[in-house]
C-alpha positions in Angstrom: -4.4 -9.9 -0.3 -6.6 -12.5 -1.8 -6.0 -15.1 0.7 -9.7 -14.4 2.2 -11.7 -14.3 -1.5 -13.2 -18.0 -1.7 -11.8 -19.1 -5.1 -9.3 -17.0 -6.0 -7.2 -18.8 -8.5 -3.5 -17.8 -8.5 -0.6 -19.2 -11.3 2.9 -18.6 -11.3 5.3 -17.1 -8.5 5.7 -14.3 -6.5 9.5 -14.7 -4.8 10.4 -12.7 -2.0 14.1 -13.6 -0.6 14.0 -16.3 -3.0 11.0 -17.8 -1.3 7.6 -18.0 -2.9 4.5 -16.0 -1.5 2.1 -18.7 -2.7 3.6 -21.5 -0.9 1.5 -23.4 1.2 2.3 -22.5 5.1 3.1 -19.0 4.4 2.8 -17.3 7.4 0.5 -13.8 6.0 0.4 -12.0 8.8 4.4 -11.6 8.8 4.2 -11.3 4.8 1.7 -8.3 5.4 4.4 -7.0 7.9 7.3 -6.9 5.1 4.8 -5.4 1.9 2.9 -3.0 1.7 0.7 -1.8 -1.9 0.1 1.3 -3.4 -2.3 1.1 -6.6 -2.5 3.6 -9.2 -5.9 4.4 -7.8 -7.2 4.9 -4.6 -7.9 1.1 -3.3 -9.0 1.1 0.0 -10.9 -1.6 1.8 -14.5 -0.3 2.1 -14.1 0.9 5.3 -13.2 4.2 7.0 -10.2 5.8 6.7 -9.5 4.7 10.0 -10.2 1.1 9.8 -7.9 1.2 6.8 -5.2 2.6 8.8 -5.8 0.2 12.1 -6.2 -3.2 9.5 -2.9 -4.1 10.1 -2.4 -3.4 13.7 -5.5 -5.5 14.8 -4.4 -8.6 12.1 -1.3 -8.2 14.9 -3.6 -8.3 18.0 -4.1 -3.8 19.3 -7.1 -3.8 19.9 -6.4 -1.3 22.6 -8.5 1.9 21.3 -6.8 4.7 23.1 -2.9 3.1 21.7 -5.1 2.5 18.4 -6.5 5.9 18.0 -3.1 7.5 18.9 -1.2 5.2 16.4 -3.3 5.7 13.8 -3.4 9.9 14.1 0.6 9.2 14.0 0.7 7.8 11.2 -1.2 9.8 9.2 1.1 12.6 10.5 3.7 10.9 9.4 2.6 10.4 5.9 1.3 14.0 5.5 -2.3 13.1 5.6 -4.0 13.9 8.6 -5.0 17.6 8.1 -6.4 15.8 5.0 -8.3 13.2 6.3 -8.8 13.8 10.4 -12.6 15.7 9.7 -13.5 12.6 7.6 -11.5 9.3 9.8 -14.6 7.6 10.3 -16.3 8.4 7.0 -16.4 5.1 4.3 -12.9 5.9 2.8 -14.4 5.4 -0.8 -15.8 8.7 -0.1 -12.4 10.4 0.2 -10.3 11.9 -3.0 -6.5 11.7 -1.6 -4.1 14.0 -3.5 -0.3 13.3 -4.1 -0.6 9.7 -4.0 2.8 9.1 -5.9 4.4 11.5 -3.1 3.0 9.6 -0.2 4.3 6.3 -1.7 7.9 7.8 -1.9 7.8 9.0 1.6 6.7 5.8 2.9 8.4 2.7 1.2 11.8 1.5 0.4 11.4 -0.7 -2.5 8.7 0.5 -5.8 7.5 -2.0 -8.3 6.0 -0.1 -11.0 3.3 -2.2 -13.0 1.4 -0.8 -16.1 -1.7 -2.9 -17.3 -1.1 -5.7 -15.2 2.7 -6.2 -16.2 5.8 -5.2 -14.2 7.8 -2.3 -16.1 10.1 -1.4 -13.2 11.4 -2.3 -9.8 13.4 -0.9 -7.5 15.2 1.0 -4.5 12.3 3.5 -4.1 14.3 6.6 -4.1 16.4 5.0 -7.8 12.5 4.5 -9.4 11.3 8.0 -8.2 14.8 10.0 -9.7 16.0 8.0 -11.9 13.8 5.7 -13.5 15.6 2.8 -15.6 12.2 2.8 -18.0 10.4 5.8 -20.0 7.3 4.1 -19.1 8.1 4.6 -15.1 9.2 8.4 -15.8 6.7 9.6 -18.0 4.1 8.1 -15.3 5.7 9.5 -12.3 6.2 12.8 -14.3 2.5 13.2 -15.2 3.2 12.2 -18.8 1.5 9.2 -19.0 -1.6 7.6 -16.7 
């Protein structure tokens, strides 16, 4: 994600299949393709909605707007969003309050790391850290207790 900030400094190792992230030569685009994020907060680029959606299918060349435009209404289907969001698609996303944020990220990913104040709590199978959370930490936040 910080690849593109001019001096970002990065220490220590993020391993993935036993391979580190950081390495020089590692090919982003297919690391983008294998993570995804979701941050306690809303975090979108500052961009519409739309370009939000479409970042990572023109970093992997569709630029085709009618396939683009239908993609991108489909996913937002998919993720219970796009009665939300389709008024507003090409409205600066940072303008846009999106509810049920911790629903949307169990619908949508297979692994969850959990991280509170910049340290990982908890990380796992997403459907383990969503109904049976290993930490108190990780259930009081998914259960509205704490955050």
């Amino acid at each position: 994600m910080n690849d593109p900030i001019p001096r970002t400094r990065v220490e220590g190792q993020v391993l993935m299949d036993g391979v580190d992230i950081y390495a020089l030569g590692t090919d982003v685009v297919n690391l983008r393709r294998r993570v995804g994020m979701l941050f306690q907060r809303p975090n979108p680029f500052p961009q519409s909605v739309f370009d939000n959606v479409a970042f990572g299918l023109r970093v992997l060349g569709l630029h085709h707007q009618k396939n683009l435009n239908g993609i991108v209404e489909q996913s937002l289907r998919d993720i219970g969003l796009w009665d939300e969001v389709k008024d507003n698609l090409r409205q600066n996303a940072l303008n846009l309050s999106l509810g049920q944020q911790l629903q949307q990220a169990a619908r949508v990913s297979d692994w969850t790391g959990f991280f509170w104040l910049e340290e990982l709590v908890e990380f796992g199978p997403t459907e383990v850290i969503f109904t049976r959370p290993a930490q108190k930490l990780t259930e009081d936040y998914i259960t509205g207790r704490a955050g």
